[in-house]
C-alpha positions as CSV (number, residue, x, y, z in Angstrom):
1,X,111.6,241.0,151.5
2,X,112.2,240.3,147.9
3,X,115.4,242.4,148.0
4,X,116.8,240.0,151.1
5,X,115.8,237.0,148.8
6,X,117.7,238.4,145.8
7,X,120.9,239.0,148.0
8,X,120.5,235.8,149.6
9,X,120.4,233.9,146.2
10,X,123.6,235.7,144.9
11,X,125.5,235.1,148.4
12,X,125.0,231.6,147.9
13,X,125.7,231.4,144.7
14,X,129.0,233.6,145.1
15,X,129.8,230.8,148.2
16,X,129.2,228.1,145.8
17,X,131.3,229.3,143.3
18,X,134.0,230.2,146.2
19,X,133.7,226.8,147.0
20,X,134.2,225.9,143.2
21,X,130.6,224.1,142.8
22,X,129.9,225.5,139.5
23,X,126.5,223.7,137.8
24,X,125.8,220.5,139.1
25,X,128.5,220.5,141.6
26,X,131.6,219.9,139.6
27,X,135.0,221.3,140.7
28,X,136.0,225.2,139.2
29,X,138.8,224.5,136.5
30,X,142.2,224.8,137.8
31,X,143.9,228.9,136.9
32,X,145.5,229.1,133.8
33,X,149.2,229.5,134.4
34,X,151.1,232.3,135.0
35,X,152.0,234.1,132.2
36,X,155.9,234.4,132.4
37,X,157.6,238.0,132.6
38,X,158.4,240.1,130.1
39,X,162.5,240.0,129.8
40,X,164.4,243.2,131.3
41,X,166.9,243.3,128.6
42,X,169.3,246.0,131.0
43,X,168.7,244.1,134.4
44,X,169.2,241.1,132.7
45,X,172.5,242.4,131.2
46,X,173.2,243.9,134.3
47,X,173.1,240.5,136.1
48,X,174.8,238.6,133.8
49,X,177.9,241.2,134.3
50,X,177.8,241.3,137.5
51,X,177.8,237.5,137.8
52,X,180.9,237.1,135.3
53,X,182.6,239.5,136.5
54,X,182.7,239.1,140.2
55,X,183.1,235.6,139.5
56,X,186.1,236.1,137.4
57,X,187.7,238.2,140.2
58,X,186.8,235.5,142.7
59,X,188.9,233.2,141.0
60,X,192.1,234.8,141.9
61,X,191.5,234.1,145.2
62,X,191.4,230.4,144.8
63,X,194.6,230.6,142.7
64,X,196.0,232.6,145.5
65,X,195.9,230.2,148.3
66,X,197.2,227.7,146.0
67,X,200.3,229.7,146.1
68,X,201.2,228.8,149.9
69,X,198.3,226.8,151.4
70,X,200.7,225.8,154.4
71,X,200.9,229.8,155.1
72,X,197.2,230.1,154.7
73,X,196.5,226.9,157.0
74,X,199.2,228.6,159.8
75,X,198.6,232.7,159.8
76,X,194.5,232.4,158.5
77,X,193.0,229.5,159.8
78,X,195.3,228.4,162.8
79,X,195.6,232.5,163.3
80,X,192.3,233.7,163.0
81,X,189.6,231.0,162.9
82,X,190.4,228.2,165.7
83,X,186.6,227.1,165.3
84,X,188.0,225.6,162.4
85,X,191.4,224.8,163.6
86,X,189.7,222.4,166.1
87,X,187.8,220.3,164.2
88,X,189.3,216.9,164.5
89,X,190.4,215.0,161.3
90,X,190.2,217.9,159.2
91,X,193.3,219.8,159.4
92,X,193.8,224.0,159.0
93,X,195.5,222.6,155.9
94,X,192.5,220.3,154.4
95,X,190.3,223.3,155.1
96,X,193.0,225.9,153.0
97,X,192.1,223.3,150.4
98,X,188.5,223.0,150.4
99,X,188.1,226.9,150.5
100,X,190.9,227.0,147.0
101,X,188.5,224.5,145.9
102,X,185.0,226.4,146.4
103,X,186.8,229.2,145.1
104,X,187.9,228.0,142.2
105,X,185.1,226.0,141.4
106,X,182.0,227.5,142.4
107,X,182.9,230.7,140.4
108,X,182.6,228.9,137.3
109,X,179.3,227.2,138.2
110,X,178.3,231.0,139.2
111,X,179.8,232.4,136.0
112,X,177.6,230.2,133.5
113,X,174.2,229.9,135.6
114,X,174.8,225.8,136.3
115,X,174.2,225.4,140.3
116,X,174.6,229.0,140.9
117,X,172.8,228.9,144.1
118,X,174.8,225.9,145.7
119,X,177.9,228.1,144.4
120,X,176.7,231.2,145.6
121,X,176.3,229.7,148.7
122,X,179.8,228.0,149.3
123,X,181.2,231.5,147.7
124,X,179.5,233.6,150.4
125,X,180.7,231.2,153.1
126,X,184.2,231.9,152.2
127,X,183.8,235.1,151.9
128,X,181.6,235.3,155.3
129,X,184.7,233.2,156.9
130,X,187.6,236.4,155.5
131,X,185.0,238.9,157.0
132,X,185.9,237.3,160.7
133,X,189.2,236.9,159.7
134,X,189.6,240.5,158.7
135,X,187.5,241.9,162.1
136,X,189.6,239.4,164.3
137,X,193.4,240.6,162.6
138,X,192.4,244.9,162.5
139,X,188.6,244.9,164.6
140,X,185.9,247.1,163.0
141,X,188.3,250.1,162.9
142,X,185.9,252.3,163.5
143,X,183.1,251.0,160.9
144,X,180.9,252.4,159.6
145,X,181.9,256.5,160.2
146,X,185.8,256.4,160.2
147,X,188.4,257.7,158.1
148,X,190.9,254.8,157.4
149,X,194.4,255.0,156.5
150,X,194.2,252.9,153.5
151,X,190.9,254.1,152.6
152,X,189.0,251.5,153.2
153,X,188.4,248.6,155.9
154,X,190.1,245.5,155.7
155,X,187.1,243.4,155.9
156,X,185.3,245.6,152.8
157,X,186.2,243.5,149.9
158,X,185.2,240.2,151.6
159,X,182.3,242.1,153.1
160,X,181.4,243.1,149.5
161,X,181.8,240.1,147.8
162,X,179.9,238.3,151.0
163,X,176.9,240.5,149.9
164,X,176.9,240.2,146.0
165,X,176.9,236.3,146.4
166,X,174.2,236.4,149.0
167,X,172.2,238.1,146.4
168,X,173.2,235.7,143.9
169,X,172.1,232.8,146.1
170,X,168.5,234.7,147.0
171,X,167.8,235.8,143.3
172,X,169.4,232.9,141.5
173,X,171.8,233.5,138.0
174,X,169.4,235.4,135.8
175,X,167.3,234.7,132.8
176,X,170.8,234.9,130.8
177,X,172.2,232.2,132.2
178,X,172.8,228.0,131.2
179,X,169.6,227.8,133.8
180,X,167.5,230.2,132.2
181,X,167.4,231.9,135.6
182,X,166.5,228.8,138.0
């Protein structure tokens, strides 16, 4: 019977201090804060490359459908994506624009940590939008177990760059980064 009693007085002492009634019944102090982790030194290099570099490559794509954004808005958009063709007031031609634009902006916001999420995201939208392209102009050609003629698909780079900013937009910039990594 005294053993029952003992468990019994340490049960309800463990619920009360579950229930954070610690001496007199004031409320358990809050958890310290988390302690920060230590810095990866090669991830965080690694990461910080990564988002440079593919950032600085991403900029050539802007500057190329500044070249002939009436071509663009005819053969790409009018071509290959009439979801966006149709859309009322805003032309094949405004949308050429607006994908120059987040192509030639967002890489920089990428590139330094400053909105790299919001960037990320309007990069991997483009990029998502030349994947259909690229499948709607040559299919899947045989993805993922066939030999290609060039060597790779058409849709691979887009596909690749799709999937780096979708990590960039999930992970955020890195601890080496104008953000610190937020």
């Amino acid at each position: 019977a005294g053993a029952r009693a003992g468990r019994a007085g340490r049960a309800g002492g463990l619920r009360a201090r579950a229930e954070g009634e610690l001496g007199g019944g004031a409320p358990a102090p809050p958890p310290p804060p988390a302690a920060e982790a230590p810095l990866d030194v090669p991830g965080e290099l690694g990461t910080l490359v990564l988002r440079v570099g593919v950032s600085a490559l991403m900029f050539h794509n802007g500057l190329d459908k500044l070249q002939d954004p009436e071509g663009f808005a005819k053969f790409v958009v009018e071509g290959h994506l009439p979801f966006l063709a149709q859309t009322g007031p805003v032309t094949p031609l405004i949308w050429t624009y607006l994908a120059a634009a987040a192509e030639l902006v967002a890489p920089v916001g990428l590139a330094l940590g400053v909105l790299a999420r919001p960037s990320a995201l309007a990069l991997a939208s483009t990029m998502g939008l030349a994947v259909f392209f690229h499948i709607d102009e040559t299919g899947l050609e045989g993805f993922p177990l066939a030999v290609v003629e060039g060597h790779q698909y058409h849709f691979e780079a887009a596909g690749l760059y799709a999937l780096i900013f979708l990590w960039f937009l999930f992970n955020g910039p890195g601890r080496f980064s104008v953000s610190g990594g937020k």
